[in-house]
N, C-alpha and C positions, 0 to 999 in steps of 0.2 A: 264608585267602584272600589269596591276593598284591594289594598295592594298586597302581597306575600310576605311583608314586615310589619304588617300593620297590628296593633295588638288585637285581642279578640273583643266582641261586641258584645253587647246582654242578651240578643239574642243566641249569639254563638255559647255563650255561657249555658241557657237553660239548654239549648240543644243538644248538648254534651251533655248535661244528665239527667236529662231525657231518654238518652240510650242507654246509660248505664243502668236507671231505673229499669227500664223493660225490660234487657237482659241481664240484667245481672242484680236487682233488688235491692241496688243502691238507696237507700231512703230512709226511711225513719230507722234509730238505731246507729248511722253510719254520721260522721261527717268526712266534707269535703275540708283536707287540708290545702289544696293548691289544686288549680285547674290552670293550664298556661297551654299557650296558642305556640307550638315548638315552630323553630324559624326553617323554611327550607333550606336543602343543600345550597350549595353555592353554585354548583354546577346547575340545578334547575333554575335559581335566580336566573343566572345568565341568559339561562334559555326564553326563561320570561322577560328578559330585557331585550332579547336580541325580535322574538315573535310575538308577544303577550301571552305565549302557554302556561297558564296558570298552575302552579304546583298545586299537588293537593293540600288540603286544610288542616293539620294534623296537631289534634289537642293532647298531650300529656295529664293525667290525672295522679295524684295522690288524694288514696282516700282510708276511712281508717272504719272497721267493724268495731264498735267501742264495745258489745260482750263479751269478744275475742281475744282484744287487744291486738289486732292483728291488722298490719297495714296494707293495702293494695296497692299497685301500679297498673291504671289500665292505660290506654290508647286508643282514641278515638278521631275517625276519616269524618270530619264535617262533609267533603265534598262527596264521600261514597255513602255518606249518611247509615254509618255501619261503625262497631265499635271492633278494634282490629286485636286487641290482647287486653287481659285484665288478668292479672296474677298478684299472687299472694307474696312479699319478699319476708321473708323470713327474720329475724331478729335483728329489727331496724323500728326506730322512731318515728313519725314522719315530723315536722314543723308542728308547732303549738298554733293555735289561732287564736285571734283576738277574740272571741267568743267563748273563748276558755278560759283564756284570764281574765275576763270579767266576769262570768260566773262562778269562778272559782275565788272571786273577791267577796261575792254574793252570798256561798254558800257556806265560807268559814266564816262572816259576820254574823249569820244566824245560827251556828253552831252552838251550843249550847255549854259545851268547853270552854272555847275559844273565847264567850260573854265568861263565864267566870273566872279564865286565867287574866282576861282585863279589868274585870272587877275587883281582880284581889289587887290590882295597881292603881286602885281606884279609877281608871276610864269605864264610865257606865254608858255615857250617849255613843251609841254606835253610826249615829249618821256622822260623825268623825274622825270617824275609824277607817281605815283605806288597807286590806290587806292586800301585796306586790306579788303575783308570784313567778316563781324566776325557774327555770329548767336546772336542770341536772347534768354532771358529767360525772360517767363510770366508776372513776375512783372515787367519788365523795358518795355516792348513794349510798343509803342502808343497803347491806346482802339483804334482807330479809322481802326488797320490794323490787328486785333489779328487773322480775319479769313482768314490773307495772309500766303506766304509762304516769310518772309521779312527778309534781311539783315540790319546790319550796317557801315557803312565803317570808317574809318583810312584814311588820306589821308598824303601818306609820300612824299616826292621830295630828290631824287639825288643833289646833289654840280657837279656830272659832268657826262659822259655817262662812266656808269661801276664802279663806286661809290655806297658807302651803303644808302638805302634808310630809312634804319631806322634810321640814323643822321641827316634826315629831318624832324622831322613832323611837321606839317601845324596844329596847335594845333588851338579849337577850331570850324573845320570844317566838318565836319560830314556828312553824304549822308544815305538817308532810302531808301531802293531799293527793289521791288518786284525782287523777284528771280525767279518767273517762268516768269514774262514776260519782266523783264528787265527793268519795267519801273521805272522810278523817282520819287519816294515818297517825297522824303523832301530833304531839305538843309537845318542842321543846322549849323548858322552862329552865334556863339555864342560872341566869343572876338578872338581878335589876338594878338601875338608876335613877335617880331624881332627876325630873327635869328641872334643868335651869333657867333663870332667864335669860333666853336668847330672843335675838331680834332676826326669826328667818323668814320676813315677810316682803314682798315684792310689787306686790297691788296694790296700788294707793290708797284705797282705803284702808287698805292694816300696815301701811306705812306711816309708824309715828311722827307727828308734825316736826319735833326737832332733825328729821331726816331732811325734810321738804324746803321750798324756798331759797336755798342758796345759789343759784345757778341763773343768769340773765338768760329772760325767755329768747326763746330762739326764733329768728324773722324767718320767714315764710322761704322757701326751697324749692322753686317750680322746675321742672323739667317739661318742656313742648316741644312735639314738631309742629308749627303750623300749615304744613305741609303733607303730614300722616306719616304713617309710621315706615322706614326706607325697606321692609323685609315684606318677604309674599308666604301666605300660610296655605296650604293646599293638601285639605285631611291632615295627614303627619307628616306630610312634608314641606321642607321651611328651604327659601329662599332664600338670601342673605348677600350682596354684592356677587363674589365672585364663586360661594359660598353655597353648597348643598347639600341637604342631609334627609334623613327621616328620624321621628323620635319615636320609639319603643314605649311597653311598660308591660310589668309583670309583677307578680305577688312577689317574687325575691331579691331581682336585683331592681323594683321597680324601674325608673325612668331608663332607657336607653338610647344612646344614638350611633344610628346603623347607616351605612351607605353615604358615607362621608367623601364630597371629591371636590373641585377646587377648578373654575373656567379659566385655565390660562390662555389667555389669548385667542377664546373658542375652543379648544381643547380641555375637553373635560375630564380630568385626571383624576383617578382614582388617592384616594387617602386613608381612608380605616373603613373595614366593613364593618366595627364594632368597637363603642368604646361603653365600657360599664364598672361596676362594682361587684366583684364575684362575692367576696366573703367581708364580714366585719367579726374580728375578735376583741374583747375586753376585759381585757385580766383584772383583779383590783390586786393589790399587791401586798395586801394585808392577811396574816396568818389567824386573824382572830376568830370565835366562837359566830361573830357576827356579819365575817365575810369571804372565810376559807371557801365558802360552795361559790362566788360571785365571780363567775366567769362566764360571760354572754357571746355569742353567736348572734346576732343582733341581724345578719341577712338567711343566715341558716338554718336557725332556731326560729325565727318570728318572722321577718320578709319585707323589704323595705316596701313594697308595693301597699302590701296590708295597712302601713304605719303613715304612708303619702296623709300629708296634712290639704285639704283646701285652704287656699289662698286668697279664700272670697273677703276673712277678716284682719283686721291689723292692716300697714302699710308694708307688707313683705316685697313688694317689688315698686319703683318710680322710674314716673314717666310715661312713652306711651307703650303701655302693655296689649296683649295679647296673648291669651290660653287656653291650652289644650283641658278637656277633663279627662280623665281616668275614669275606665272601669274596672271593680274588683266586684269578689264574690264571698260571702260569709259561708261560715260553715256547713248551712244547710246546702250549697252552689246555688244562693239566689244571687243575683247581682245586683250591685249598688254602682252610684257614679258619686266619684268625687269632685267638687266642681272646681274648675278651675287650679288643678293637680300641677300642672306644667307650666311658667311663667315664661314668656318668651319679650324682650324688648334688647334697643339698640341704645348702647350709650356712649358717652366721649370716655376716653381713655386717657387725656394729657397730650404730651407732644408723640408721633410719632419719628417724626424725624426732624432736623433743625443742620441747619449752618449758615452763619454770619458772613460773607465774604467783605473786606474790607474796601473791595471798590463798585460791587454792582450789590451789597444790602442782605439781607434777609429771604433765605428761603424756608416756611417753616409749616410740616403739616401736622393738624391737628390727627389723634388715633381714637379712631370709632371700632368696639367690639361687637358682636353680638352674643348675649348672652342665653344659654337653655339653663331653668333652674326648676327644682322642686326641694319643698322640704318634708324633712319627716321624723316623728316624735316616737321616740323608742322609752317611753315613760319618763322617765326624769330627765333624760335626755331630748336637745334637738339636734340635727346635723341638716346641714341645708348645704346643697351639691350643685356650685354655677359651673357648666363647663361654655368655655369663654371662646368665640373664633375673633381673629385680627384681621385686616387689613393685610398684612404682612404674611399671611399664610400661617403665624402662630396658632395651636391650639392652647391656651390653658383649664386647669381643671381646678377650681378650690373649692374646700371642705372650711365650711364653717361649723365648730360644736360649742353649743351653746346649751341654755338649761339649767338644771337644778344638781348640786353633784350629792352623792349619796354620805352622810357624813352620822357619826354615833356621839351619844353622849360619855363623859366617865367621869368619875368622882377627882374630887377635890385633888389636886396633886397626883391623880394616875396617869403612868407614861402613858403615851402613845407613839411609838417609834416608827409606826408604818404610816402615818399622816400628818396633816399640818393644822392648829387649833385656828379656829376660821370664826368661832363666837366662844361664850362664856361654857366652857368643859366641853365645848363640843370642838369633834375632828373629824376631818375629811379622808378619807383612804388614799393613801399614793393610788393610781391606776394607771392602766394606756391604751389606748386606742388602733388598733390595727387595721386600716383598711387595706384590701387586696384588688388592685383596679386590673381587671382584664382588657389588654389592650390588642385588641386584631387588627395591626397598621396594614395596610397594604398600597404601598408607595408605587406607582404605577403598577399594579398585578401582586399576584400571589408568587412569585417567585423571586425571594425574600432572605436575608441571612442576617441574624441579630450579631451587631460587633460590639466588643468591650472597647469605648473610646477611652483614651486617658493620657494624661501628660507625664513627663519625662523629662528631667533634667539632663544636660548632657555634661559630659563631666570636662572640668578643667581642662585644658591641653593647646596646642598649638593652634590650631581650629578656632579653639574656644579659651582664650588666656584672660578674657575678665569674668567666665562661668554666666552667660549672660543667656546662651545656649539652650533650649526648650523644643523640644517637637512633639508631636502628636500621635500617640501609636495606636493604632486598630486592630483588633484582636478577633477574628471570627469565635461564637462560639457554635462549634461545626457540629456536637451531640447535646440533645435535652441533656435542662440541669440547672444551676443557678449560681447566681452569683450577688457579692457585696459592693456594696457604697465603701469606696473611699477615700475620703476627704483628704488626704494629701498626695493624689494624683488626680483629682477632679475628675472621678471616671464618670463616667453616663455612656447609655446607651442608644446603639441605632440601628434601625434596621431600614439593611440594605439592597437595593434593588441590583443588581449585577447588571443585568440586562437594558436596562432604560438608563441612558445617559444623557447628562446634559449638554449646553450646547459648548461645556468646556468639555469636555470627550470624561468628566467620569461620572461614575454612580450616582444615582438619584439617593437622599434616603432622608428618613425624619428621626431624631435625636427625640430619646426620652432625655430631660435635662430633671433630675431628682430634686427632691424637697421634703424635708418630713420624714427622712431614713432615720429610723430609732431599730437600737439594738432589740431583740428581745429582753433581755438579762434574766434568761432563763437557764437553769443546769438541763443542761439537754434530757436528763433522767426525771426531770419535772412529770410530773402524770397530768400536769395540765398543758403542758409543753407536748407532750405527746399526740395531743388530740385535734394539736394546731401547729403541728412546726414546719406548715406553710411560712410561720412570722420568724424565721430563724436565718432568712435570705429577706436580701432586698432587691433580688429579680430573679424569677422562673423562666428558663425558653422553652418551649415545646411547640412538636409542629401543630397546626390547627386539625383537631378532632372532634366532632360535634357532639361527643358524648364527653366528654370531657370541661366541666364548666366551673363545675363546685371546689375551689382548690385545698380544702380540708375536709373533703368527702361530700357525697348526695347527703347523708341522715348523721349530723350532727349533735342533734337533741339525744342524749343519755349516751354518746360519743366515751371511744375508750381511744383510739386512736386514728389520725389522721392518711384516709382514704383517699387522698386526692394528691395533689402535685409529688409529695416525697414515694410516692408509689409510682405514678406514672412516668416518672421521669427513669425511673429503672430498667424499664424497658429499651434504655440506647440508641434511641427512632435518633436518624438524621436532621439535623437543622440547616443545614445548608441549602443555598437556594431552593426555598422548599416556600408553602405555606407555613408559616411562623405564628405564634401568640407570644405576646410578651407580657408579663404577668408582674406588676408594681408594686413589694410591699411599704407601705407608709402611713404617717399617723402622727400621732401624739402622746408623748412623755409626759405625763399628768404629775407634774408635782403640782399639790392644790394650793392655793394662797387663801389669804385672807378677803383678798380682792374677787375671788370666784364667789362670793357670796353675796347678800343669799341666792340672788341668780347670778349666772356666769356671763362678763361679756364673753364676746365670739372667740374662741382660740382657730386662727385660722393656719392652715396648710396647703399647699396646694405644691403641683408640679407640671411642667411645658412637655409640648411635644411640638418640639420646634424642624421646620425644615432645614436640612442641610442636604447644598448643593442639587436641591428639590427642584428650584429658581437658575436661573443664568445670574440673577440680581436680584436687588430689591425690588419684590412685584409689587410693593407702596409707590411706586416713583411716579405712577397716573393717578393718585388721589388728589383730586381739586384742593387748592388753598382755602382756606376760609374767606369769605368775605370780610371786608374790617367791619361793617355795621355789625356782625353779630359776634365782633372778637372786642370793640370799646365800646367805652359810654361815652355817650356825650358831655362835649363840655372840659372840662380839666381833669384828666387822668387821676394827679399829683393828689387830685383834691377827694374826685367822686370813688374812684376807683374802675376797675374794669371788669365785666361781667359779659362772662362766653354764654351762648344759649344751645 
């Protein structure tokens, strides 16, 4: 039986435009940018949790008339089997689809320009040739094409077939392409470079031998339960000790987890109705010919849904797994399943808790997480999103980005002041990474107030005569708005339940505890800072609005300014015990190294949502010891060493 969070199915997919088609002649001509299964109110949740009255099924569409250039918004009742609005919104972009940037790769390689502005650079084999195309923002477009639906391209070339294409680039060469009709807008042919020899290869087999060989092979790294695995999977809903949730997925913020709560003691207590990724910005921070346009929207522009990698190859998760597949839908709204999208297993985490007492020994418990993960590849980029539960009632959340970084060649002795030289005349662009995590805590209930925690010295005096002095100040923030990380009062945030106490008579609440706060370092009159100065805070509050999701607007792609959180927050709405969202901006400061090449290890970030005064105590303090068989080895410690299973 399908649940009310559940995402939508292939069937529900053609059935939505099925009705479109009939009534409204959705089809050949048009594509589907996004079809998503909208979540019901919270109020009808309840009601489906308290009766089983099932809300109705209610699909959101973006779709696009590509003669027109002209976007639609319909709305579609799966349960009334009736489409309920479909309208035209006016000068607005919708998302690019993956079916656009690969035919738009397709269709400048056979151009007939584009074969002779590579031929005059000598590149004649075009199964080589990989053109990237990348979206638009307002200020950088030509006037001349602002009422198109227009791309920009990247033109990169292979060294051989099966080789990295980003150790090519064809610096200088540029392609403007109408995207709905594929045609050729421009050639920019600015300047050229010699390629150098670099070594930007990563596959062993076009990893030169002198690379190879230095490293003692590595012994084998099992992970078992022989027992099976300690978690229960039930459709999308996962089990976990004390631990319950459902997982989500959508074309934009892909993976979600919804209806998050916690058995304490049999009391099953409410924790987030929502944790996700509303928006991803990525600036490069280089003023040049070759990267002034290179600012992506990477969940708004393209869709982290769309981008979900299967997980069927490679060793992306160990241990004992189990997962979930995703369905999406291409352009035409046929649906595909990705297999094995969503990687679910439990693993050790080190000590959780430990003390030595010096007359009764050793108490010490080992900490088991469970982890929800998916990854996903945004072209030269990958970002892979574990969110972690503990034992302890911690949440954590980590971003791994990994991948290829985008880097140009230049001649002998020419600066490069906005990168870092990473091979021979080649450089890397300074960039950064902004994720925007939307977080719907809801710490016993919806009646909620987010407080600025932070420390405070107290200052010398009679009281206080060796300045030793520190307290704790909590700060309501009582109107929508936002606020900064500050590192020499240790702020972080909480949101606070007023009404639910615990069994010390006060407030329940859960601590976002930060990580990965980067300034923007943008002049606020930036025109790309405009279009995102969602990233110019490092936390939004506002009350929860179910229209309200996108924190740098719904239609981001050809974006002149930013429609979402610095708008809505001006509206004054009350925050005070209220429904509340708490909005996380963080990420990464890209300065490139040497070491990022030619593929990147993982730069990891990540940040807690830890309980405070959630608990009476530590709710670890009933987790079994481990057994000593499966804490040593046999035989002489000193000698063999010890190996936990």
């Amino acid at each position: 039986m399908t649940h009310p969070l559940d995402p939508l199915t292939s069937d529900e997919f053609r059935a939505t435009t099925a009705l479109l088609s009939a009534e409204h002649g959705v089809g050949e001509g048009w594509r589907y940018c996004s079809i998503e299964g909208l979540q019901p109110a919270k109020a009808d949740l309840d009601i489906y949790a308290a009766d089983g009255t099932a809300p109705a099924r209610v699909v959101e569409v973006l779709c696009l008339e590509q003669a027109t250039n002209r976007t639609f918004r319909g709305r579609v009742d799966l349960s009334a089997d009736a489409v309920l609005s479909f309208e035209h919104v006016p000068g607005v972009q919708a998302n690019f689809t993956v079916d656009e940037w690969e035919e738009a790769d397709a269709a400048l390689r056979a151009h007939p320009d584009v074969i002779a502005a590579l031929a005059k650079r000598g590149i004649t084999d075009l199964s080589l040739v990989f053109m990237d195309t990348w979206t638009y923002g307002d200020a950088v477009m030509p006037e001349q094409w602002k009422d198109r639906r227009i791309g920009w391209s990247d033109t990169w070339v292979r060294a051989a077939e099966g080789a990295n294409p980003y150790a090519g680039p064809v610096n200088g060469l540029h392609c403007v392409i109408d995207i709905n009709t594929m045609e050729l807008l421009a050639i920019e042919d600015t300047h050229t470079v010699s390629r150098p020899d670099v070594m930007g290869e990563y596959v062993p087999r076009h990893v030169p031998d002198r690379l190879k060989g230095h490293r003692p092979p590595r012994k084998p790294l099992e992970i078992t339960q022989p027992e099976g695995i300690g978690f229960e999977v039930d459709g999308h809903e996962l089990r976990w000790q004390n631990w319950t949730m459902r997982v989500g997925f959508n074309h934009r913020e892909g993976m979600t987890i919804n209806a998050v709560t916690y058995d304490d003691a049999g009391r099953t207590r409410q924790v987030a109705h929502q944790l996700s990724f509303a928006e991803m910005v990525v600036p490069y921070r280089d003023p040049s010919v070759d990267h002034y346009r290179r600012t992506a929207f990477d969940i708004g522009e393209w869709g982290l849904g769309f981008m979900t990698q299967s997980l069927e190859l490679g060793c992306d998760c160990l241990g004992e797994i189990r997962y979930l597949d995703a369905v999406m839908h291409d352009s035409a709204g046929e649906p595909y399943t990705i297999t094995n999208a969503i990687c679910l297993h439990e693993e050790d985490s080190a000590i959780g808790w430990k003390h030595v007492d010096h007359d009764s020994g050793a108490e010490v418990r080992r900490q088991r997480r469970f982890v929800v993960s998916f990854h996903v590849t945004v072209a030269n980029y990958e970002y892979i999103v574990y969110w972690r539960f503990y034992e302890d009632g911690n949440i954590e959340c980590e971003v791994r980005a990994t991948g290829i970084m985008v880097v140009t060649h230049v001649e002998e002795g020419q600066a490069h002041p906005h990168g870092t030289l990473v091979d021979e005349r080649t450089y890397a662009p300074y960039h950064q990474h902004f994720l925007v995590a939307r977080l719907d805590l809801e710490p016993d209930g919806r009646t909620n107030t987010v407080q600025r925690s932070e420390t405070v010295i107290d200052p010398i005096g009679p009281e206080n005569p060796l300045g030793l002095g520190i307290r704790q100040v909590s700060t309501p923030i009582a109107v929508e708005g936002h606020d900064d990380f500050r590192w020499e009062s240790q702020r972080a945030w909480k949101v606070v339940n007023e009404r639910s106490l615990n069994g010390l008579g006060t407030p329940v609440a859960y601590k976002l505890v930060p990580g990965g706060a980067i300034p923007s370092f943008f002049h606020p009159e930036s025109p790309v800072f405009q279009r995102a100065q969602v990233i110019g805070h490092t936390v939004w509050v506002t009350p929860h609005d179910a229209d309200e999701r996108w924190p740098a607007g719904e239609f981001v792609n050809q974006s002149k300014d930013d429609h979402g959180l610095p708008e809505w927050v001006q509206q004054g709405r009350s925050t005070t015990d209220t429904d509340v969202v708490l909005w996380y901006v963080f990420g990464i400061h890209h300065i490139t190294r040497p070491e990022d090449w030619p593929v990147m290890p993982a730069d990891i970030v990540s940040f807690w949502l830890k309980p405070v005064g959630f608990f009476d105590r530590n709710p670890s303090l009933d987790v079994e010891p481990a057994t000593s068989s499966s804490c040593h080895a046999e035989g002489d410690a000193s000698s063999q060493g010890s190996h936990c299973h």
